[in-house]
HTML snippet that shows the backbone in 3Dmol.js (N, CA, C, O; Angstrom):
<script src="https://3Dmol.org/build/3Dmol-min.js"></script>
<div id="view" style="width:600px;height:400px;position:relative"></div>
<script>
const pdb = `
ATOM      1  N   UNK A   1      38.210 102.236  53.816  1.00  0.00           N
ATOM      2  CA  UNK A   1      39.493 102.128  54.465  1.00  0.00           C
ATOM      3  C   UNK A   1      40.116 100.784  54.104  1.00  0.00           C
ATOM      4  O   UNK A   1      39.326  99.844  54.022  1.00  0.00           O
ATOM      5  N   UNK A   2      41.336 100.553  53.888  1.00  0.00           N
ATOM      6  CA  UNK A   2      42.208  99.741  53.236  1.00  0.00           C
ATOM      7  C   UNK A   2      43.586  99.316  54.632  1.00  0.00           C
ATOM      8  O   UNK A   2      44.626  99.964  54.750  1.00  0.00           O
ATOM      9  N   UNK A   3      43.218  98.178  55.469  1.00  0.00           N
ATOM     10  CA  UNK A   3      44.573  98.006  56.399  1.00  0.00           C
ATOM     11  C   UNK A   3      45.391  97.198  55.701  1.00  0.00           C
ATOM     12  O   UNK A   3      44.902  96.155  55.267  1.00  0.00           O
ATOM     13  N   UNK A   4      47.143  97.569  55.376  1.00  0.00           N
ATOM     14  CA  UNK A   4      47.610  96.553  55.185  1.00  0.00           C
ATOM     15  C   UNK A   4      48.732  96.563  55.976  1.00  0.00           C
ATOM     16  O   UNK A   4      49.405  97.547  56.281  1.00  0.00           O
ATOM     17  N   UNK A   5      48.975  94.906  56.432  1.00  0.00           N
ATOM     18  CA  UNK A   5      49.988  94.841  57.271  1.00  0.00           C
ATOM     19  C   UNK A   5      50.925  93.604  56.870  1.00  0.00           C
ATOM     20  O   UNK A   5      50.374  92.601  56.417  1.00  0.00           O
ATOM     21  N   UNK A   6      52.226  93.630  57.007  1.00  0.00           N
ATOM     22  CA  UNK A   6      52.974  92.530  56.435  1.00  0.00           C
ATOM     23  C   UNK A   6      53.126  91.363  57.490  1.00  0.00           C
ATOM     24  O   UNK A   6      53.668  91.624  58.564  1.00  0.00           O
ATOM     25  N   UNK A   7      52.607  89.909  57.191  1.00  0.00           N
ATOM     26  CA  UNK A   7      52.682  89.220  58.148  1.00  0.00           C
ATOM     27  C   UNK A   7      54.119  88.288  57.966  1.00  0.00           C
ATOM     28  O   UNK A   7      54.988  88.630  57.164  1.00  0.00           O
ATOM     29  N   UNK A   8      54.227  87.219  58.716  1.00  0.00           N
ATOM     30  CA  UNK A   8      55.654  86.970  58.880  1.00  0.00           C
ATOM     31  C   UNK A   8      56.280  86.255  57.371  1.00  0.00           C
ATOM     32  O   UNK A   8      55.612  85.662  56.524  1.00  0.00           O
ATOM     33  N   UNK A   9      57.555  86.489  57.356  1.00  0.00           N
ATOM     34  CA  UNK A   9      58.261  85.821  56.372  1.00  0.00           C
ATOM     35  C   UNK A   9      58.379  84.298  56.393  1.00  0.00           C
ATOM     36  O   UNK A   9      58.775  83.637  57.353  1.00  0.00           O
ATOM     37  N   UNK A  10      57.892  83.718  54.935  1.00  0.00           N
ATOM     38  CA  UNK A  10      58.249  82.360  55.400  1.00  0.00           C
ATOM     39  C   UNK A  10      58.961  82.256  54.216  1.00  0.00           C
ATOM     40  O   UNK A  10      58.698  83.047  53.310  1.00  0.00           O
ATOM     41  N   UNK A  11      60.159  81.081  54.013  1.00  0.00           N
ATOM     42  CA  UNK A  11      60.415  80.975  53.094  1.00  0.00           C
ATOM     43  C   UNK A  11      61.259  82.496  51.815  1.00  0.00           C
ATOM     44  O   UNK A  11      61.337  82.576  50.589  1.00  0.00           O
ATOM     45  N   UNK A  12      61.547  83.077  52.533  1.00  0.00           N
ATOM     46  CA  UNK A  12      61.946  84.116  51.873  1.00  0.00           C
ATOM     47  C   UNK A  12      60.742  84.993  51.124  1.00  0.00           C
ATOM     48  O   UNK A  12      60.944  86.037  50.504  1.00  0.00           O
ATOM     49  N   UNK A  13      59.477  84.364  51.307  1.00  0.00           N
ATOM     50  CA  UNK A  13      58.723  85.553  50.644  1.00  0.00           C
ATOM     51  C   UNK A  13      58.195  86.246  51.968  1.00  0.00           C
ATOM     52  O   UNK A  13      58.354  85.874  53.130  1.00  0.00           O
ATOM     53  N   UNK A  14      57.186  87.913  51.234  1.00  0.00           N
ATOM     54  CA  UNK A  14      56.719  88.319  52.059  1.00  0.00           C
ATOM     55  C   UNK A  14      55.234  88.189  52.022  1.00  0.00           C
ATOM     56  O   UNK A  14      55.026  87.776  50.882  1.00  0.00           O
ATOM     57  N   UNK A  15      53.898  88.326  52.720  1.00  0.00           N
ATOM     58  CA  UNK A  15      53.119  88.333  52.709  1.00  0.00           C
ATOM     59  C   UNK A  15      52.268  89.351  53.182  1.00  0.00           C
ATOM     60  O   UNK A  15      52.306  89.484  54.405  1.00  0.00           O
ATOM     61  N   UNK A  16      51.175  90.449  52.303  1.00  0.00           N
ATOM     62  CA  UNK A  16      50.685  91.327  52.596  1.00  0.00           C
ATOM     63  C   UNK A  16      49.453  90.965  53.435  1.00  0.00           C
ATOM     64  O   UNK A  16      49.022  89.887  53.026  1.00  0.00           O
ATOM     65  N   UNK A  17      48.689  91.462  54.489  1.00  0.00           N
ATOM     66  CA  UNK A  17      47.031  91.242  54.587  1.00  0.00           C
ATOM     67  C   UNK A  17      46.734  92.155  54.468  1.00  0.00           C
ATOM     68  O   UNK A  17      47.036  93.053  55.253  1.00  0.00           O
ATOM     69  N   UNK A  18      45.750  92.371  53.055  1.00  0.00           N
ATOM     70  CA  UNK A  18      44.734  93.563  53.128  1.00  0.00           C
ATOM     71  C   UNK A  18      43.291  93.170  53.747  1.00  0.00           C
ATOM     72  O   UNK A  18      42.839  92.030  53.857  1.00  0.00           O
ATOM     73  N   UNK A  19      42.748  94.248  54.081  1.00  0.00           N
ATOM     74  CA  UNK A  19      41.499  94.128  55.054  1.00  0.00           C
ATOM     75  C   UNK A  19      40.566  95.069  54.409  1.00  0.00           C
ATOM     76  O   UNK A  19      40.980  96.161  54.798  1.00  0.00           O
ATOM     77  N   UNK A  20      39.559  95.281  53.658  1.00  0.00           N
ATOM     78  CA  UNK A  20      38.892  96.091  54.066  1.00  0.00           C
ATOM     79  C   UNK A  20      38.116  96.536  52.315  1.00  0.00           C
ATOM     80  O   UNK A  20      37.437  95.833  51.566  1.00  0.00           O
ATOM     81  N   UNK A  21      38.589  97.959  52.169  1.00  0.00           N
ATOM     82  CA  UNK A  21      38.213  98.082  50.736  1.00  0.00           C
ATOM     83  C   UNK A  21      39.173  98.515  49.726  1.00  0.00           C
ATOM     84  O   UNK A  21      39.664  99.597  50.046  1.00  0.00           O
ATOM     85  N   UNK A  22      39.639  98.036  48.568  1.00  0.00           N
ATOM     86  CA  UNK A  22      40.768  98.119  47.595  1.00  0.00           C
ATOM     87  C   UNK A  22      39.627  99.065  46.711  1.00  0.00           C
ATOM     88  O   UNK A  22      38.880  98.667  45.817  1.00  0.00           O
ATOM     89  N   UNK A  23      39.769 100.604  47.334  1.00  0.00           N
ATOM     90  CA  UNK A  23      39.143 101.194  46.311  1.00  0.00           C
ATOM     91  C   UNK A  23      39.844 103.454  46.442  1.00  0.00           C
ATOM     92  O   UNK A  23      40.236 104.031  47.456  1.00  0.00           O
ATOM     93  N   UNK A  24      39.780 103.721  45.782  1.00  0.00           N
ATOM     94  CA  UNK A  24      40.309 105.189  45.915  1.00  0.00           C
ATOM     95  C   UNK A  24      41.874 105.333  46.043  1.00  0.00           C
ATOM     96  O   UNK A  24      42.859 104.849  45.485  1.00  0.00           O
ATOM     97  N   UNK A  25      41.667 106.064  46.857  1.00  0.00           N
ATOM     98  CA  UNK A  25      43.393 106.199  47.879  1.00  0.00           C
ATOM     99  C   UNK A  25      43.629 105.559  47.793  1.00  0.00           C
ATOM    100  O   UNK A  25      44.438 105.210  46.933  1.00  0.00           O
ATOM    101  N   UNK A  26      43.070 104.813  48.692  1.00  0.00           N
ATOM    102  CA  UNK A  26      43.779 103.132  48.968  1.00  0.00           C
ATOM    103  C   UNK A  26      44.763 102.021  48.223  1.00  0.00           C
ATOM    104  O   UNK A  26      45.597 101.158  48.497  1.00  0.00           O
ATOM    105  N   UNK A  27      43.840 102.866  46.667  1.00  0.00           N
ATOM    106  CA  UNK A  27      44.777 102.075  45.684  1.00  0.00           C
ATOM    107  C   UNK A  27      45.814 102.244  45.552  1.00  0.00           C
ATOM    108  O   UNK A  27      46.570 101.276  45.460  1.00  0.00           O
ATOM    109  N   UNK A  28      46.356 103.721  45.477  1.00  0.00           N
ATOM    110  CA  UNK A  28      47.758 103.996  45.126  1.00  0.00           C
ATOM    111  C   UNK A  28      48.443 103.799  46.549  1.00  0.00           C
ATOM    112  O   UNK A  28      49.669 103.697  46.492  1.00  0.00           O
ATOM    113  N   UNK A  29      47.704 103.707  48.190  1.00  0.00           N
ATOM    114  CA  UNK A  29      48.837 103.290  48.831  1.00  0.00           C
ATOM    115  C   UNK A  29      49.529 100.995  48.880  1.00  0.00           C
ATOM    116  O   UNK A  29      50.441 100.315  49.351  1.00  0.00           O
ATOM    117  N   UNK A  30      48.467 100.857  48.168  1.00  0.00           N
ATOM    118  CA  UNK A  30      48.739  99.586  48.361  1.00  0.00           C
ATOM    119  C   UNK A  30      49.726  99.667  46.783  1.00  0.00           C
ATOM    120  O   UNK A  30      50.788  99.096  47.031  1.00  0.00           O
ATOM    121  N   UNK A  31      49.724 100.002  45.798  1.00  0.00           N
ATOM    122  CA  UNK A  31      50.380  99.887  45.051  1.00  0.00           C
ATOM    123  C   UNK A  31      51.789 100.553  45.138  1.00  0.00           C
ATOM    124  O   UNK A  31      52.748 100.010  44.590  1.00  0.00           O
ATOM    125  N   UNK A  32      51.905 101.585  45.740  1.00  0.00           N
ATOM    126  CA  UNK A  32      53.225 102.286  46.571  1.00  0.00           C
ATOM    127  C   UNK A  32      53.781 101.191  47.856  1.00  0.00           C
ATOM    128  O   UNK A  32      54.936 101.292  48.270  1.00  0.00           O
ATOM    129  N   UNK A  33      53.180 100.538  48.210  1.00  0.00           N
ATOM    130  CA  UNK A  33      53.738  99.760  49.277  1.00  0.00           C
ATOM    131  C   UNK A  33      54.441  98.674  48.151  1.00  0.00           C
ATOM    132  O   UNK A  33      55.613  98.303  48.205  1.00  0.00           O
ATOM    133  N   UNK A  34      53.788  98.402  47.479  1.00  0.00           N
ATOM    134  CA  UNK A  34      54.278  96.733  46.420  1.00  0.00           C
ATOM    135  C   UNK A  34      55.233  97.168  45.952  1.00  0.00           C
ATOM    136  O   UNK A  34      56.276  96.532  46.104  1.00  0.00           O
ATOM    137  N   UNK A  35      55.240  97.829  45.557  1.00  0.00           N
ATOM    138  CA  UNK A  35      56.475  99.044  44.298  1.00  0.00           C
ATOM    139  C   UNK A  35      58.020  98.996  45.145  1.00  0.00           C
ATOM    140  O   UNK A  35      59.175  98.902  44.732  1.00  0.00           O
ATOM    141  N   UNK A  36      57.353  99.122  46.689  1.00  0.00           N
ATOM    142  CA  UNK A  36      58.851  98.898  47.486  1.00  0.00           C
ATOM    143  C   UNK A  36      59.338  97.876  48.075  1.00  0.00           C
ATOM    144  O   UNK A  36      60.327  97.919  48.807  1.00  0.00           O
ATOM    145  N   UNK A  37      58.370  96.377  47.679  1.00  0.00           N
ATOM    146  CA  UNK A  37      58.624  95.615  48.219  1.00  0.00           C
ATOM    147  C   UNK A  37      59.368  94.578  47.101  1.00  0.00           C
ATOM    148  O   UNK A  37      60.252  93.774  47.395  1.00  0.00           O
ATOM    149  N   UNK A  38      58.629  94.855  45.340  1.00  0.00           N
ATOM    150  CA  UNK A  38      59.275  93.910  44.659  1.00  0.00           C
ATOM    151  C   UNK A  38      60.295  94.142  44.214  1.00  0.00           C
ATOM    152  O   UNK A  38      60.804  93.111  43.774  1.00  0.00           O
ATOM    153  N   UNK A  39      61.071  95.244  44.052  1.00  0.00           N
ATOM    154  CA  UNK A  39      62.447  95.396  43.846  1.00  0.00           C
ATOM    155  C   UNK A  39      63.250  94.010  44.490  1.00  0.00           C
ATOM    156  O   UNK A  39      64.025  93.368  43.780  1.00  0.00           O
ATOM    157  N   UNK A  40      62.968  93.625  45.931  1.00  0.00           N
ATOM    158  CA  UNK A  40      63.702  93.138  46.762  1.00  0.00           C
ATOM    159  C   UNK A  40      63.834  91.617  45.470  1.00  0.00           C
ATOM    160  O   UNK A  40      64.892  91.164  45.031  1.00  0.00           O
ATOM    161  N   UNK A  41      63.027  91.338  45.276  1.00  0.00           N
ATOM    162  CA  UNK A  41      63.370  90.133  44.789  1.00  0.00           C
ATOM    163  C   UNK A  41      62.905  88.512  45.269  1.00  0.00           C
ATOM    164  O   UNK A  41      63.363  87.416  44.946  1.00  0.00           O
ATOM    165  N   UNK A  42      61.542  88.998  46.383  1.00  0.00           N
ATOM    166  CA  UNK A  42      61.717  87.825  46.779  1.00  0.00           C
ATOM    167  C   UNK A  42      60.138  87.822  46.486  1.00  0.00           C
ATOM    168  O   UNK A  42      59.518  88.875  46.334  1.00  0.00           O
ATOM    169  N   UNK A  43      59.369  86.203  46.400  1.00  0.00           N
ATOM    170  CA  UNK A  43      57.867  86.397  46.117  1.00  0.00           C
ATOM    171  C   UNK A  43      56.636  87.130  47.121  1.00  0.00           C
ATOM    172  O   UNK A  43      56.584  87.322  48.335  1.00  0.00           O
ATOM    173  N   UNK A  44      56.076  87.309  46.454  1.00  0.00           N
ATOM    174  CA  UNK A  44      55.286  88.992  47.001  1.00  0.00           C
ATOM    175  C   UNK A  44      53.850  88.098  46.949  1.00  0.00           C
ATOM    176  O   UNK A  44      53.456  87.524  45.933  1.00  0.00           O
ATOM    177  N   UNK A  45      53.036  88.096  48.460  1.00  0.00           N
ATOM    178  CA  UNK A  45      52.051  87.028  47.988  1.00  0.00           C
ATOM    179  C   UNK A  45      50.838  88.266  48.640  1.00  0.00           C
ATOM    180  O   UNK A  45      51.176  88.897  49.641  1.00  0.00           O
ATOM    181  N   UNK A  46      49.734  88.481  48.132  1.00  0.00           N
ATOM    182  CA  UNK A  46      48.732  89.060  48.673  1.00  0.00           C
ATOM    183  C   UNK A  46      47.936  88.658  49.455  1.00  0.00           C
ATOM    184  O   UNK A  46      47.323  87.938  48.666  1.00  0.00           O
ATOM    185  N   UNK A  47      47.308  88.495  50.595  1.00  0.00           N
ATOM    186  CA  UNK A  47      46.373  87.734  51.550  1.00  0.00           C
ATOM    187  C   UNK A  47      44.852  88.798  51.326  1.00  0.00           C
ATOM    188  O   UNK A  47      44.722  89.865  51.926  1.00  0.00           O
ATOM    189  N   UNK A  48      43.881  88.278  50.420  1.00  0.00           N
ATOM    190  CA  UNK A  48      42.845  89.258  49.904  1.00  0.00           C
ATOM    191  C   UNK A  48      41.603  88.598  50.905  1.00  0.00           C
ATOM    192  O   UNK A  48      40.429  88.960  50.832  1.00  0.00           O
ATOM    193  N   UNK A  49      42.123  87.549  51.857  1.00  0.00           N
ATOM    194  CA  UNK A  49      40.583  86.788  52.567  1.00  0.00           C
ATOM    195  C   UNK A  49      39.817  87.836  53.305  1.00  0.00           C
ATOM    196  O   UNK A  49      38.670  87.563  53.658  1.00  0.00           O
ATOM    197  N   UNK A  50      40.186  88.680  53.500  1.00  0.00           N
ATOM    198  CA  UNK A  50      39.070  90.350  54.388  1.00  0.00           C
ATOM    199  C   UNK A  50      39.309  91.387  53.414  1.00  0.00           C
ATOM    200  O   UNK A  50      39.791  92.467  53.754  1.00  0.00           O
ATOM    201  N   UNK A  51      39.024  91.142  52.316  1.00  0.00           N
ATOM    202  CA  UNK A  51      39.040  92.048  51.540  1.00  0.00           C
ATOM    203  C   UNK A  51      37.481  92.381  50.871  1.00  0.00           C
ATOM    204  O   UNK A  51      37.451  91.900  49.738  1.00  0.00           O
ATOM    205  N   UNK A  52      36.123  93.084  51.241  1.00  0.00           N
ATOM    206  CA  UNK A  52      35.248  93.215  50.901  1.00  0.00           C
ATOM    207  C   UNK A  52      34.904  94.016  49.791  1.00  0.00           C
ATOM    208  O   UNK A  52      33.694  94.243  49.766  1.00  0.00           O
ATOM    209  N   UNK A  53      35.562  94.541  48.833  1.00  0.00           N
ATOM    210  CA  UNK A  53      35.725  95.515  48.056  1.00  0.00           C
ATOM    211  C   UNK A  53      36.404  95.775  47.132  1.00  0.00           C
ATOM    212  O   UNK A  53      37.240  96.398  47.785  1.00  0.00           O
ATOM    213  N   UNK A  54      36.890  95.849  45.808  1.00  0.00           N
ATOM    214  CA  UNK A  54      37.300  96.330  44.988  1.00  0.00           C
ATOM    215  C   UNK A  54      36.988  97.092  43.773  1.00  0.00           C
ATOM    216  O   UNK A  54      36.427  96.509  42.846  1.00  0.00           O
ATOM    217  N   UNK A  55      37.359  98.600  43.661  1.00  0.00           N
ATOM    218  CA  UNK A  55      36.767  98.879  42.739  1.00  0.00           C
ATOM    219  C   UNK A  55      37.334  99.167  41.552  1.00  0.00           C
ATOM    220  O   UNK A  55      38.558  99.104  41.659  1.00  0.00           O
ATOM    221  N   UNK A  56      36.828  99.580  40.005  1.00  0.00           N
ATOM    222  CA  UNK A  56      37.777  99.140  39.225  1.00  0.00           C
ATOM    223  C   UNK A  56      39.295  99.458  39.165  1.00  0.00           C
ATOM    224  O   UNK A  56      40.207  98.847  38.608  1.00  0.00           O
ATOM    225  N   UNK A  57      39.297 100.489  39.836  1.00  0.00           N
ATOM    226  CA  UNK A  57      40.913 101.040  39.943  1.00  0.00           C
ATOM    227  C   UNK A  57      41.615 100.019  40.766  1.00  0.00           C
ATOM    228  O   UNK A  57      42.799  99.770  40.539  1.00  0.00           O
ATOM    229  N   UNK A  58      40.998  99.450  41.648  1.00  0.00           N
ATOM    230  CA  UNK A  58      41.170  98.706  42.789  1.00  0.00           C
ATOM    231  C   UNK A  58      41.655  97.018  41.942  1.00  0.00           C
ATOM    232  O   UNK A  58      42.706  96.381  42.002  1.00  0.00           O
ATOM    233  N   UNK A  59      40.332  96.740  41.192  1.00  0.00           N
ATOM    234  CA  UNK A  59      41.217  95.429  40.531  1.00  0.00           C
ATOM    235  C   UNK A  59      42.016  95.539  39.479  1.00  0.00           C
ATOM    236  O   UNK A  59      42.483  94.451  39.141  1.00  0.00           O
ATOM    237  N   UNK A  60      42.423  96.646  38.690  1.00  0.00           N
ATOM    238  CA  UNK A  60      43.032  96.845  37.455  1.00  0.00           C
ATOM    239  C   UNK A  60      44.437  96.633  38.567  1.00  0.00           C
ATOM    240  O   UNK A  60      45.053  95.573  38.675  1.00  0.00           O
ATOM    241  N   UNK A  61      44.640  97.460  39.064  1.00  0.00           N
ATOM    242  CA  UNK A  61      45.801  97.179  40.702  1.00  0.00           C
ATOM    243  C   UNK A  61      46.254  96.018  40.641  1.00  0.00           C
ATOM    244  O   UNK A  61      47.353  95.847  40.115  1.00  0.00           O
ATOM    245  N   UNK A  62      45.616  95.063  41.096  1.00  0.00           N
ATOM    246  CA  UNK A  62      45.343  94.035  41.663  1.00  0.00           C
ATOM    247  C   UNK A  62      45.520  93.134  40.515  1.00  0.00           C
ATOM    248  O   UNK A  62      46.154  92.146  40.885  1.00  0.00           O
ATOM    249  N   UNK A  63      45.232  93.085  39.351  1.00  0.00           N
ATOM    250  CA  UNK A  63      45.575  92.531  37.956  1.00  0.00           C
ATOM    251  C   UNK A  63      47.301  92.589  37.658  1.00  0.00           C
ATOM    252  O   UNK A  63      48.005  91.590  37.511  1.00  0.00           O
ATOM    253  N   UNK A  64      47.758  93.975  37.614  1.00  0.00           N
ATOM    254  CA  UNK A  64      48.964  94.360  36.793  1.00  0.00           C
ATOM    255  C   UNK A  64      49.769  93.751  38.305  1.00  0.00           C
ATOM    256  O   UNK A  64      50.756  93.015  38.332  1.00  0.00           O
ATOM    257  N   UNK A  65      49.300  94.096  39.044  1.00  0.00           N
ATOM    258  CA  UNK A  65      50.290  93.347  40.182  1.00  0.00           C
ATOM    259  C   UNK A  65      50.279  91.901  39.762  1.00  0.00           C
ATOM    260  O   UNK A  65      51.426  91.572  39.459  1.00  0.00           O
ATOM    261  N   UNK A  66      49.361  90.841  39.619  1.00  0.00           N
ATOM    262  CA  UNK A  66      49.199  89.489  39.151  1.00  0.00           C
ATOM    263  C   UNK A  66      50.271  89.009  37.872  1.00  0.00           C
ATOM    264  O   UNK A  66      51.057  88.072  37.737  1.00  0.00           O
ATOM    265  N   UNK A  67      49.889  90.084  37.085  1.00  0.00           N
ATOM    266  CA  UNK A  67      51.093  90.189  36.057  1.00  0.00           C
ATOM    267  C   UNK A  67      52.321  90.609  36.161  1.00  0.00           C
ATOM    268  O   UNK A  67      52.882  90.895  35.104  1.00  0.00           O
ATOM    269  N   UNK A  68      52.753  90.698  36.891  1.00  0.00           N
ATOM    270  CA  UNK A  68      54.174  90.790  37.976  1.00  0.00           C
ATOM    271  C   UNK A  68      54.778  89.994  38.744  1.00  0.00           C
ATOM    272  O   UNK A  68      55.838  90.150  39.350  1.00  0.00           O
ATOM    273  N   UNK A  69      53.724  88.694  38.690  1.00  0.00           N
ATOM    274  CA  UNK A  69      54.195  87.602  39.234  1.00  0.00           C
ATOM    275  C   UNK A  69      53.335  87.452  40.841  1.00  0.00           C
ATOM    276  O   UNK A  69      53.119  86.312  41.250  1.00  0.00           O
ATOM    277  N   UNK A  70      52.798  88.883  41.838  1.00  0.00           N
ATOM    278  CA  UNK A  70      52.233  88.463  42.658  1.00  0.00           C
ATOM    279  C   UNK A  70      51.060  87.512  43.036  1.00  0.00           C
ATOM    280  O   UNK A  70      50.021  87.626  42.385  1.00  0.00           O
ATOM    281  N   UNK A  71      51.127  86.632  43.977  1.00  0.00           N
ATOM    282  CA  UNK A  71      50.145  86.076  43.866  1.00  0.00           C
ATOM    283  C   UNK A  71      48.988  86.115  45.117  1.00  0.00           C
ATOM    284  O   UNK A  71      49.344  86.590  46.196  1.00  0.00           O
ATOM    285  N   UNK A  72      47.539  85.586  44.950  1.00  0.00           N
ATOM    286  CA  UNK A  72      46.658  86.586  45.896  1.00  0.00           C
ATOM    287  C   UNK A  72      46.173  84.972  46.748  1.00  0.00           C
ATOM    288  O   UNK A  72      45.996  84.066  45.934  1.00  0.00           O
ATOM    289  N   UNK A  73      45.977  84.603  48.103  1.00  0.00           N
ATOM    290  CA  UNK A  73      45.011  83.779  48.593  1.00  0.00           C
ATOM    291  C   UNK A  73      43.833  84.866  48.640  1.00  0.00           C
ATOM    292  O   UNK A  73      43.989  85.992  49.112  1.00  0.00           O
ATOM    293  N   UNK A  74      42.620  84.380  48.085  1.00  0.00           N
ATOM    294  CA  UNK A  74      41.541  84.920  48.079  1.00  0.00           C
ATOM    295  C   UNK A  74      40.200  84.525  48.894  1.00  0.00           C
ATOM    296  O   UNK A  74      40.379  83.332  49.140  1.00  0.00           O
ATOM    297  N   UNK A  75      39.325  84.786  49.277  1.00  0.00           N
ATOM    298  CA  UNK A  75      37.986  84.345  49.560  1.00  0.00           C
ATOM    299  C   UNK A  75      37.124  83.703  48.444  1.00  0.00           C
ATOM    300  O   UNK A  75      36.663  84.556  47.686  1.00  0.00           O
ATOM    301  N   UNK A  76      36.839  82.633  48.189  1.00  0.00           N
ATOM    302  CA  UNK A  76      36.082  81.904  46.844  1.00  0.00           C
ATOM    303  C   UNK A  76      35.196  82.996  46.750  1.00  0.00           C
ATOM    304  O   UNK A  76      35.390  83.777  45.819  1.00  0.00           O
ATOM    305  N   UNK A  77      34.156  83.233  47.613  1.00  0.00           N
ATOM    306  CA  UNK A  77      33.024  83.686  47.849  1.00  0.00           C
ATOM    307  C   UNK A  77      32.765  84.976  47.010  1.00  0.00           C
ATOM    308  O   UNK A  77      31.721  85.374  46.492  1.00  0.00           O
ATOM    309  N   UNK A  78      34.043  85.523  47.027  1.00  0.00           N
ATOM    310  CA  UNK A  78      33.793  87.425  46.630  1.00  0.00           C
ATOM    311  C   UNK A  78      34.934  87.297  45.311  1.00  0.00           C
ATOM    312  O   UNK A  78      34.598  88.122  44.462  1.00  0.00           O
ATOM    313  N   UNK A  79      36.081  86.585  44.902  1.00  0.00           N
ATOM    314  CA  UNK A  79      36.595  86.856  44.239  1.00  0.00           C
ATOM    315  C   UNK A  79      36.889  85.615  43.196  1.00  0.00           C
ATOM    316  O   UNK A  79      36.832  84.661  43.973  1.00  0.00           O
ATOM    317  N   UNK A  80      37.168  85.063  41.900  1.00  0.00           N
ATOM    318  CA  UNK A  80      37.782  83.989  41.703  1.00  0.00           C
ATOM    319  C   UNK A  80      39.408  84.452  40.990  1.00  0.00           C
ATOM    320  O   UNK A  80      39.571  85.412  40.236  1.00  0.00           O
ATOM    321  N   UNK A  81      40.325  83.647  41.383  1.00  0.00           N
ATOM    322  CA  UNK A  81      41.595  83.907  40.998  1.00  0.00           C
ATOM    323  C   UNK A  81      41.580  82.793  39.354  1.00  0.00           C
ATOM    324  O   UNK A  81      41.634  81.570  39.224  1.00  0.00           O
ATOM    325  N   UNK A  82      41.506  83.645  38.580  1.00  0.00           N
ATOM    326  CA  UNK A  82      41.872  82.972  37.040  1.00  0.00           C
ATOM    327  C   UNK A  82      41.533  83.978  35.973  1.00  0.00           C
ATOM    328  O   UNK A  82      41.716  83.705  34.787  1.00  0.00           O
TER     329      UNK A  82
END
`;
const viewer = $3Dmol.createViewer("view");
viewer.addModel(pdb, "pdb");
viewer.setStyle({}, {cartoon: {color: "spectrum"}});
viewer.zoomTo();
viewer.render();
</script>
């Protein structure tokens, strides 16, 4: 299971928290949620710190989104951003 919820605007961007596991379903609803958020134009930041899971569909996701300009706060522990 995959929760994501948008936390507050700062600065004109928005900020996602995912929780849980970035894997199956899940993928295409988190990538259907992004799809309607970057049109808008404003920076799109991912919050991945409760994120226990990704599987490859899940980080290929999570990549092409990166290459789109989003950017992820991560957990050191489970993920490195580079």
């Amino acid at each position: 299971m995959l929760k994501i919820s948008q936390t507050a605007k700062a600065n004109h961007s928005i900020t996602l928290k995912l929780e849980g596991r970035v894997v199956g379903p899940w993928v295409g609803e988190l990538r259907q949620v992004c799809e309607m958020l970057l049109p808008e134009g404003r920076p799109l930041k991912l919050d991945l710190t409760d994120v226990t899971f990704a599987d490859a569909s899940g980080v290929s996701a999570l990549s092409s989104l990166k290459s789109r300009g989003v950017t992820f706060t991560i957990a050191h522990r489970f993920c490195r951003n580079s």
